[in-house]
N, C-alpha and C positions, 0 to 999 in steps of 0.2 A: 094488731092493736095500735100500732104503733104507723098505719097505709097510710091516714091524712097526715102524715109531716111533709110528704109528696104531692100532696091535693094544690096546687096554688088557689084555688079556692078560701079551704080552709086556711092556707097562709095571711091568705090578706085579709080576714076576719079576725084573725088572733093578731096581725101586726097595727091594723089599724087603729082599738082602742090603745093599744098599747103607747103607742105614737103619743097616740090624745091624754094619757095619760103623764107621759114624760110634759108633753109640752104644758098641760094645766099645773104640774108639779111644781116646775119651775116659776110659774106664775105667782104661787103659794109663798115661795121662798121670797119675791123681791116686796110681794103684799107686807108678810109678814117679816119684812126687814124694816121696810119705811115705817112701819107704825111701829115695833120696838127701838127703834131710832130718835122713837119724842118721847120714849121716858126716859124717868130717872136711871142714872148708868149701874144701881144695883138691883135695880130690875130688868132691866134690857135682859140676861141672861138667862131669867127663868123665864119671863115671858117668850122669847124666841127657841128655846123648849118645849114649852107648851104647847105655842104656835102649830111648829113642827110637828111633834109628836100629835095633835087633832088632826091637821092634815095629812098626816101617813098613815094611818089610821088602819086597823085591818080591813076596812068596808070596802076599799081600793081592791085591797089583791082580792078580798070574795068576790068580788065582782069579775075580776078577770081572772078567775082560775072556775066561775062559775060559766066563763063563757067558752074556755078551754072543755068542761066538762059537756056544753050544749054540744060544742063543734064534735 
């Protein structure tokens, strides 16, 4: 069940969105820091919640536990 953890095939299909994932993540976090940065400072902290919690979203990990399940 378990033979493609061994495939480097199937490794570099499951590491490369992953990658792409971390790397667009971080992208998210400095977006969504500069724009809760120009409000007012008792919203800065649900907004940048909010922010967050859209952008982590469970659609991220279906996607890549849908691609784990292709591989």
């Amino acid at each position: 069940m378990l033979a493609w953890l061994s495939n480097p095939d199937a490794q570099l299909i499951l590491i490369s969105p992953t990658i792409l994932e971390i790397v667009l993540g971080a992208g998210n976090i400095f977006f969504i820091s500069i724009l809760s940065g120009k409000l007012p400072a008792e919203q800065r902290g649900k907004a940048r919640n909010t922010g967050l919690a859209l952008a982590l979203t469970g659609q991220r990990l279906v996607l890549l536990f849908g691609g784990l399940f292709l591989i």
